[in-house]
N, C-alpha and C positions, 0 to 999 in steps of 0.2 A: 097270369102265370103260363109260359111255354108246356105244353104238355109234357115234353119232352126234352132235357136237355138238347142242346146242340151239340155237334161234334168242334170242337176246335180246328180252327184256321192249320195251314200246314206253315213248318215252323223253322225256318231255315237259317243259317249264317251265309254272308257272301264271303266265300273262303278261295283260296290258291296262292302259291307264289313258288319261285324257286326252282322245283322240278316236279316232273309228274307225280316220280316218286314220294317226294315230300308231301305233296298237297295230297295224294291218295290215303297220307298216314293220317293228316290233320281231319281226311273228310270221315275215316272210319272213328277217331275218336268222338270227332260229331257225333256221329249215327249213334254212336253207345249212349251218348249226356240224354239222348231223345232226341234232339233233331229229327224230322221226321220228311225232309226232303234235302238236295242238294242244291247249292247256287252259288255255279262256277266262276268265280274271277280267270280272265284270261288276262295275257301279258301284252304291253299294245303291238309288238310287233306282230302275234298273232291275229291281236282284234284288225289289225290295218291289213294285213298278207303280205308279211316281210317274213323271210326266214332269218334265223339269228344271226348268219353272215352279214346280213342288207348295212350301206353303211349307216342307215338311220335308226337301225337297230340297235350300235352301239350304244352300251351302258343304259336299255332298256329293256336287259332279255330279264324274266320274272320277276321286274318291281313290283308290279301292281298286280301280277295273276301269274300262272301259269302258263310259260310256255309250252304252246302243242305247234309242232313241224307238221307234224304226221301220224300215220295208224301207229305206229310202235308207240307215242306217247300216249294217245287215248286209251289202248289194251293197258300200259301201267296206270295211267291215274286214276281206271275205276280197277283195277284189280281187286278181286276180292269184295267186290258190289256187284250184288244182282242185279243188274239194268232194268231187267223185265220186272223187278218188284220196285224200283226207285222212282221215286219224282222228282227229274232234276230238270232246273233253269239253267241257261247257259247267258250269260250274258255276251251276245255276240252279233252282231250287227253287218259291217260292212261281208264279212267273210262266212256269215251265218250257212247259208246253203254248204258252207264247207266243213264246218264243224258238224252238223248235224248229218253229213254224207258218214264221216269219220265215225259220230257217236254209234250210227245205225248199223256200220259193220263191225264195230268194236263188239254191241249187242247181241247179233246175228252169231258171232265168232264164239260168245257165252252161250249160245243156242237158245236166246231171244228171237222171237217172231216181229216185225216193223207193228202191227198190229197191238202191239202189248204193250210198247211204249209209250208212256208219258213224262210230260215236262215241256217246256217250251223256248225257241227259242227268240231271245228279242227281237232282232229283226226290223228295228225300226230306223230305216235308214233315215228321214227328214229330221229329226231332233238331231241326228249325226251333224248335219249340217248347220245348226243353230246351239248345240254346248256342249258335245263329249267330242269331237272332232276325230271319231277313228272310221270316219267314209272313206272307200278308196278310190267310186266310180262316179260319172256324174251320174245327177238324179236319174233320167230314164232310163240309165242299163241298169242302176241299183232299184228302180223299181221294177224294172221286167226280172231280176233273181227273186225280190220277195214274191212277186204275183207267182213264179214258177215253183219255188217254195209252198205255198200256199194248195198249187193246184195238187201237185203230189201228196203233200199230208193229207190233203183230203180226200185223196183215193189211197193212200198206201198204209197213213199213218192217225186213223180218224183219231185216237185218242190224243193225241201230240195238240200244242199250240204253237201252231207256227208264226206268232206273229206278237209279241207285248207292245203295243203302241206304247210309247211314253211320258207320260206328263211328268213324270220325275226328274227328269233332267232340266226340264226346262223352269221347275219351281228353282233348282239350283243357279240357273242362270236370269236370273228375278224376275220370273214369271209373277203378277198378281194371280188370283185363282180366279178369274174368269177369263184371262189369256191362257190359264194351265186348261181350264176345261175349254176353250174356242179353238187352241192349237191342236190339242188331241185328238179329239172332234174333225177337224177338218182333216190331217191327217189320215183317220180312218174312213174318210171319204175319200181321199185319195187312192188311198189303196185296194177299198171297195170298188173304186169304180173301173182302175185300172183290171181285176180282178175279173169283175161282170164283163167289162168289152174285149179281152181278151180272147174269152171263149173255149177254153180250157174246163170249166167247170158246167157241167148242164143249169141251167137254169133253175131246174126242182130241184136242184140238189144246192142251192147258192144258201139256203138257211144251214147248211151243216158249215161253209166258209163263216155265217157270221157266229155261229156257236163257237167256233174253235179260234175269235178271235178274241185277244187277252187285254187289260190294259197293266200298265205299271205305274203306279201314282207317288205322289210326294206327299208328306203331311207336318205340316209347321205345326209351332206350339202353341199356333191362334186354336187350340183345338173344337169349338162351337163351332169356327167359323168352315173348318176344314172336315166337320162333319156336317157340315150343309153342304159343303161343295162334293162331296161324296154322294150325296143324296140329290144332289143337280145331274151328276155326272149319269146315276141313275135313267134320271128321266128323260136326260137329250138321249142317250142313248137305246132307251126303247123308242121313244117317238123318230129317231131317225133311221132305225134299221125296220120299222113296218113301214114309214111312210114314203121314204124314197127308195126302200130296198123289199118294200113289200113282205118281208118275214112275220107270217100270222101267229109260227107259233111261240110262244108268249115263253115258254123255258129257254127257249134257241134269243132268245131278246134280251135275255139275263144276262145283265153286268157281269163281269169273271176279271175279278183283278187282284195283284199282286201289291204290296208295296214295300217299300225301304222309308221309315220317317226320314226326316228332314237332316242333312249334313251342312249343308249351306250355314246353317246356326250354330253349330257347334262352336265352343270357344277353346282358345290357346290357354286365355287367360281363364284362370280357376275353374281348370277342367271337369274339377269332380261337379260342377253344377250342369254337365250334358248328361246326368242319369237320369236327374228328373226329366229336363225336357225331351228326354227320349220316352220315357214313360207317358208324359201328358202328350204326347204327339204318337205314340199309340193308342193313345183311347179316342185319338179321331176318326181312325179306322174300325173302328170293334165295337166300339158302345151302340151304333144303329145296326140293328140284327138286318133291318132291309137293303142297307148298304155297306154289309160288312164283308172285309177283307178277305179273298177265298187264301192266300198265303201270306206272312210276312217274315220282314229279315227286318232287324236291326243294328243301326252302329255302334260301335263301341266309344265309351266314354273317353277317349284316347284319339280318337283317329286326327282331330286338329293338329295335334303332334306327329304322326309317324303311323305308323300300319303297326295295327292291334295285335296282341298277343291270345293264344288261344286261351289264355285265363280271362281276357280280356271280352274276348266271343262268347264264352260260357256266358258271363254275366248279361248278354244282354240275352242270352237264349233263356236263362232263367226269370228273366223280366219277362220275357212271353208265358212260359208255364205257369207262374205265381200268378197272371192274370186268368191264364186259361181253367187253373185246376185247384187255385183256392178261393178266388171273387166267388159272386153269383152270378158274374154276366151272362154266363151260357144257361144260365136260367129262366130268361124272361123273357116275351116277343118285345118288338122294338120299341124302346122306352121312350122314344121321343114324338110315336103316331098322336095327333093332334095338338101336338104343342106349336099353339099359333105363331111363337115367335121365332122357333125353327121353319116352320111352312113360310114368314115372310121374308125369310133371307135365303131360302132356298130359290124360293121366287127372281127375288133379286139377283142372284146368279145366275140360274137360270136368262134371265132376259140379256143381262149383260153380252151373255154369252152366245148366245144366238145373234145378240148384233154383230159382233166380233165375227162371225163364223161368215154370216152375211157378206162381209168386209173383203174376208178370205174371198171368198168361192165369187168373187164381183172382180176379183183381180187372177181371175182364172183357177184359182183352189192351190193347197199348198206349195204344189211343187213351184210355180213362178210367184209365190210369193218369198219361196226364198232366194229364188233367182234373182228376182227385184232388190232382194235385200228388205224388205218390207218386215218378217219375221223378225230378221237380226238385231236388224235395229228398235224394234219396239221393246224386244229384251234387254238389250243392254240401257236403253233409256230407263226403264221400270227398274232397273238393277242399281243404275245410279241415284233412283231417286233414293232407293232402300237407306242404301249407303248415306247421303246425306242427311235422310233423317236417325240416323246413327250418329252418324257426328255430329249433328247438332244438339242430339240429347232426347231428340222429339217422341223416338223409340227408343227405350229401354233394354240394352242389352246387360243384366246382371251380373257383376264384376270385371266389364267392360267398360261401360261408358256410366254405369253407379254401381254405388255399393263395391268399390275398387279396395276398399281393406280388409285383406286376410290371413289370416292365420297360416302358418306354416304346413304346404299340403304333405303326410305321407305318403299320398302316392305320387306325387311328380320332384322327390326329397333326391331322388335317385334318375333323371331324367334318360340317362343312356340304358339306364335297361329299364323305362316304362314305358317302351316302344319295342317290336319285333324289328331284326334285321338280318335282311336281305343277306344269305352266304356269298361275299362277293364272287369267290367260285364258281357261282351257279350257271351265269354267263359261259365261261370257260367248258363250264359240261356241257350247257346245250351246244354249243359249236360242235366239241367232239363226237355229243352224241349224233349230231347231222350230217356230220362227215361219215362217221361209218354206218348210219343208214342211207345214206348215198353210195356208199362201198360196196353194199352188201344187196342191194336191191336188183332186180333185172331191169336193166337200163334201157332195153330194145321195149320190152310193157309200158316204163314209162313214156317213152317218147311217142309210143303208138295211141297213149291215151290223151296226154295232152294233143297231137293231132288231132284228136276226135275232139275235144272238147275246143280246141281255134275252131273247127265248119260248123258243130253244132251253133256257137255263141254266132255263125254268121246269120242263124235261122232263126226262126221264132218258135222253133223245139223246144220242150219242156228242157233247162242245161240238169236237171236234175239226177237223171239217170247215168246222162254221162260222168259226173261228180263223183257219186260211187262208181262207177268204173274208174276213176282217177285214186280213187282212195285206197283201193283194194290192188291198184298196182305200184303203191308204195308212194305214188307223188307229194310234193313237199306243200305246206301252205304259200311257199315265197312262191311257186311253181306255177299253182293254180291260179293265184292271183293277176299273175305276170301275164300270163294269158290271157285275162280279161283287160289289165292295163295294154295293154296291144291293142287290144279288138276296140275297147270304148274308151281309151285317153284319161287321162288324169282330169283333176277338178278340185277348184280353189275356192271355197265357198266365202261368199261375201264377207266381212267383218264385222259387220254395223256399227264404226266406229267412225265414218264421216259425217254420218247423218248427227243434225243436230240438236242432239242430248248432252245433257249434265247440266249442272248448276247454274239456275239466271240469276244474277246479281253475285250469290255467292257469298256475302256479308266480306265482314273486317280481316278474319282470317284469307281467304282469297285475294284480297285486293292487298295486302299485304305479299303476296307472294307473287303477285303480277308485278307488284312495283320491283321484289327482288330481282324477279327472272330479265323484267327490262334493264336496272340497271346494270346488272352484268350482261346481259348482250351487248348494251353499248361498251363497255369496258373490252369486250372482244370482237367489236367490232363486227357484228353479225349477231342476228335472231338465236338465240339456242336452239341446238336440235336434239332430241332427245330420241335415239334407237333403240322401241320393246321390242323382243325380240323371244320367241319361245321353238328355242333346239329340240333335236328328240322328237318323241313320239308324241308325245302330253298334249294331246287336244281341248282337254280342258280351260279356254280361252277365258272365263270371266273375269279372274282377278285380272290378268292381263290388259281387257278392254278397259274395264274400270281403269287403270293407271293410265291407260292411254288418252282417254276421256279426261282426267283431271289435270294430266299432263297440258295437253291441248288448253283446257278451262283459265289455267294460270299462264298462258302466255308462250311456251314452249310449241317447237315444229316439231311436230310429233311423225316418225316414221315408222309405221307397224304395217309389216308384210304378212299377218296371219300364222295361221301354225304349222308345225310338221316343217324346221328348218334346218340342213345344217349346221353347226361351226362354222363351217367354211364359207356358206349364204351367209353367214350374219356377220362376219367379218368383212367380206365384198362389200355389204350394203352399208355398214358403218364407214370404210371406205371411200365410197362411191358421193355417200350423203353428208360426206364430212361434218359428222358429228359430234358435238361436245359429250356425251355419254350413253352409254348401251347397257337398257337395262335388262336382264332375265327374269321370264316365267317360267318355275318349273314345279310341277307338283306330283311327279310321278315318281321321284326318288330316285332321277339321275342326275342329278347335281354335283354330284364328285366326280363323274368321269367328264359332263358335259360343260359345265362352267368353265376350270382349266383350258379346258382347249380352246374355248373363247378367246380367253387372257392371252394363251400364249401366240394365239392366230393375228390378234393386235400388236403386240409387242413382234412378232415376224414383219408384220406390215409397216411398223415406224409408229405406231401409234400409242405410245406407251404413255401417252400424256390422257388419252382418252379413259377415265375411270369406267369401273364395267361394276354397277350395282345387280343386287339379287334377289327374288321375292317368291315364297312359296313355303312349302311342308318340307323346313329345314330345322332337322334337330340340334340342341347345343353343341355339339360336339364338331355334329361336321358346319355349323356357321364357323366356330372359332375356328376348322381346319381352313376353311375359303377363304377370310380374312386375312388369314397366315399367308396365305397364298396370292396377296396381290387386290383380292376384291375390294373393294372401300367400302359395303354397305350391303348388310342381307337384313331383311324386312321379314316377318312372316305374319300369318295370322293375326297377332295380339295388335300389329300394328298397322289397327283399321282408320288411322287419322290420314286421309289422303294428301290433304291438302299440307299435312305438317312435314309429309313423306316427299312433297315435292319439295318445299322448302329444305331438305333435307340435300336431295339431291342437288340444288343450288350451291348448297356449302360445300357438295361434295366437287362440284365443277370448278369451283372459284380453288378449291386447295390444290385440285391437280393442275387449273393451271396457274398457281403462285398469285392468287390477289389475296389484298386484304381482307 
């Protein structure tokens, strides 16, 4: 028996959309339910440094977070929140240094001390570049902002975590869990090291960098399995911050991590069964008191469908409390010390993953393994294999692939309001509102600080200082950004979708569909070529490569350019690659504005005979608007049968163009 209870984990929703205003209203009703920290959804033109104008920004301003331009939007989103008593997460990556300049004079402006503040911001540019895709810079300028991030919290800002490394993202893009704990891992030695040779931080003072650095993990519904790998992640991570980073003391060595369970699993089909495994893929985090979660958030039972409602966030926050403040867990020391069959799978992870890490750091350490493409492609291979052991039945997805009969859901009975939606307006206001804070700014400050901040980025100066002088003279996020896309270039990070993964053999159903796709090529007298193609902001690539991969697998010339693309690029390259069909990925909920323009950029070009299929986080309503509109075919979630989906889009090729 624990002497003493424990304090429970901190207890968060990941919330935003729309306007600062709005998400400021949704984060204080939080705060009232018990919420007991913040964890900000940003909108991707923010997350990438677009301002609303940009034209890649269209029909992606507040789908998925909250846009912030500028200091006027961070003063309204926490209006009415004490900073200096808050602990909030930002989930913000490629533009971190610049959100966190903004949060800190937002703070400052509350009459918050940098001192006082806690929360952290992600920051973890390399998984950018392997499954959320909102990097803006190549790796080395994006690793010389984190390292300069880094040196500054830790003189300015000691309570702050400037850094969530993430294995989260990468379980979503089918990490096994000894690739989630080797990629992590290697990562933080990346950053670690850049950090150490830098020289920005004294040396005695290099345990306080690794105290303040955070992880952010993934946890599936294998939950034994995914509380061993918590308890691996443990032990590589003390043994590798004494042993190559020499850190003695033993509290500064301590695991500090956050987590969101698992979304990857969620199902379309018979939604209401993601409560449970949202609840058993919390207790892989919680149940080992030695490797328990310092914060969590959870999804909502909804999200496969569309972006949750806040009745919908409640329920998973009260899934935290009911475990935190009616169980016994916070009762007992760790209930699983000497249980030999946890110690030998711990083990086993462990070793896995140390070879894995080995692997890495033999091919120079993260950053040129994902230069190499080395990363990308071992995830998307590991992702296809998930996938096919899905469709073959070999894994059990419950009223997916068995136990497919049910009963009539009341909550998905009404599907247009069991999802939240987006004010299309909202678009429309951040524009306006960007125009008159551009109107109303001193225009001579601005351009004087962006100046400072082009010489600084030519140095090897902390850019952090100058950031807040960019902030506090009103500059825009499209602003600051633009500045560094000057200084250090754009960057297309690999795809891993030539390397060769997916299905060997592939059984009856595949060769079935090899034989279709051949015969109708011959019937058109040419290979089929198949254009995925993902518009917008939505770097969320994995459904994408999956269709690319099984595209390819069944006999199709598969053309995929990566992400973050025009209309107008995807139309050129269907064009170009004269293609039998062009299909879309979109999962960020710009599919109404973004599809359309597709269609009609075709049919400008002569190409009206080319069908344009669709696949993503598309609700009933707006599918049957698309269809209406020209599409042939929107696929979403429930429809995880790839190989039926290619077959599919054969019929769809053979009808547009007139065979049997």
């Amino acid at each position: 028996m624990a002497t003493e209870k424990d304090r429970p984990w901190v207890m968060r929703t990941y919330a935003g959309h729309s306007s600062a205003a709005e998400s400021n209203a949704l984060f204080r009703r939080n705060l009232a339910k018990g919420q007991t920290g913040l964890s900000v959804a940003f909108d991707l033109p923010t997350q990438t440094g677009y301002d609303a104008d940009h034209p890649l920004a269209k029909g992606e301003v507040g789908k998925v977070g909250v846009p912030v331009a500028h200091l006027g939007d961070v003063r309204a989103l926490f209006d009415r929140i004490p900073l200096a008593q808050m602990n909030t997460s930002m989930t913000i990556n490629a533009t971190a240094m610049w959100l966190l300049a903004l949060y800190q004079v937002a703070a400052q402006e509350q009459g918050a001390l940098a001192d006082e503040l806690t929360g952290t911001t992600q920051n973890d540019i390399v998984k950018e570049y392997l499954s959320r895709g909102t990097y803006a810079f190549p790796p080395d300028a994006s690793l010389r902002l984190t390292t300069d991030v880094i040196a500054y919290t830790v003189a300015q800002m000691p309570r702050w975590n400037p850094i969530n490394i993430c294995s989260y993202h990468l379980q979503e893009a089918g990490a096994t869990p000894v690739q989630e704990l080797a990629f992590a891992i290697s990562t933080a030695i990346a950053v670690l090291d850049r950090v150490r040779d830098a020289g920005q931080v004294p040396p005695e003072r290099f345990g306080d960098v690794v105290q303040r650095i955070s992880f952010f993990v993934n946890a599936g519904v294998r939950f034994i399995e995914e509380t061993c790998k918590m308890r691996a992640f443990v032990r590589l991570w003390d043994d590798l911050t004494l042993n190559r980073y020499g850190v003695t003391d033993a509290k500064a060595r301590r695991l500090r991590y956050g987590v969101q369970v698992n979304s990857l699993g969620l199902t379309e089909a018979q939604p209401e069964n993601n409560v449970q495994r949202i609840v058993l893929e919390m207790l892989g985090v919680t149940l080992s008191k030695n490797a328990r979660a310092r914060a969590v958030q959870l999804p909502a039972w909804n999200e496969a469908l569309g972006l949750p409602r806040p009745w919908d966030q409640q329920w998973s926050l009260r899934m935290q409390q009911v475990l935190a403040y009616e169980s016994d867990l916070l009762e007992y020391d760790d209930i699983f010390d000497g249980s030999h069959v946890i110690e030998a799978k711990v083990d086993e992870l462990v070793a896995g993953a140390r070879e894995e890490i080995d692997r890495v750091q033999a091919m120079g350490g993260a950053v040129a393994a994902v230069e190499s493409g080395y990363l990308k492609q071992a995830l998307v291979a590991s992702h296809a294999e998930r996938r096919q052991r899905i469709e073959s039945g070999e894994q059990v997805v419950v009223g997916v692939n068995k136990f497919e009969n049910t009963e009539p859901s009341p909550l998905t009975a009404d599907l247009d309001t069991a999802i939240q939606t987006v004010d299309p307006a909202a678009e429309s206001a951040a524009l306006g509102s960007l125009q008159k804070w551009r109107a109303e700014r001193d225009g001579a400050a601005v351009e004087t600080a962006l100046a400072k901040l082009r010489e600084v980025a030519k140095t090897t100066d902390n850019l952090m200082p100058v950031t807040l002088e960019c902030a506090r003279a009103g500059v825009t996020t499209g602003e600051w950004a633009g500045v560094l896309r000057e200084m250090y270039g754009e960057y297309r990070a690999p795809t891993g979708v030539s390397g060769s993964v997916g299905v060997s053999g592939g059984g009856a159903a595949i060769a079935a569909v090899r034989e279709k796709v051949a015969a109708t090529s011959e019937e058109l007298g040419g290979r089929l070529r198949f254009l995925v193609g993902k518009p917008g902001l939505d770097g969320h690539s994995n459904g994408a490569e999956q269709v690319a991969v099984r595209a390819r697998d069944v006999g199709f010339e598969v053309i995929y350019q990566g992400i973050r693309l025009t209309p107008e690029q995807i139309v050129a390259a269907a064009v170009a690659e004269d293609v039998h069909c062009v299909g879309l990925s979109i999962l960020s909920g710009s599919h109404m504005e973004l599809v359309p323009q597709v269609v009609a950029g075709l049919h400008k070009a002569g190409l009206e005979d080319v069908p344009v299929v669709v696949g993503g986080i598309v609700p009933d309503a707006d599918a049957r608007a698309l269809l209406a509109a020209g599409v042939a075919a929107v696929y979403t979630p429930k429809d995880y049968d790839l190989t039926g989906m290619m077959s599919n889009v054969v019929d769809v090729i053979r009808h547009a163009n007139k065979l049997a």
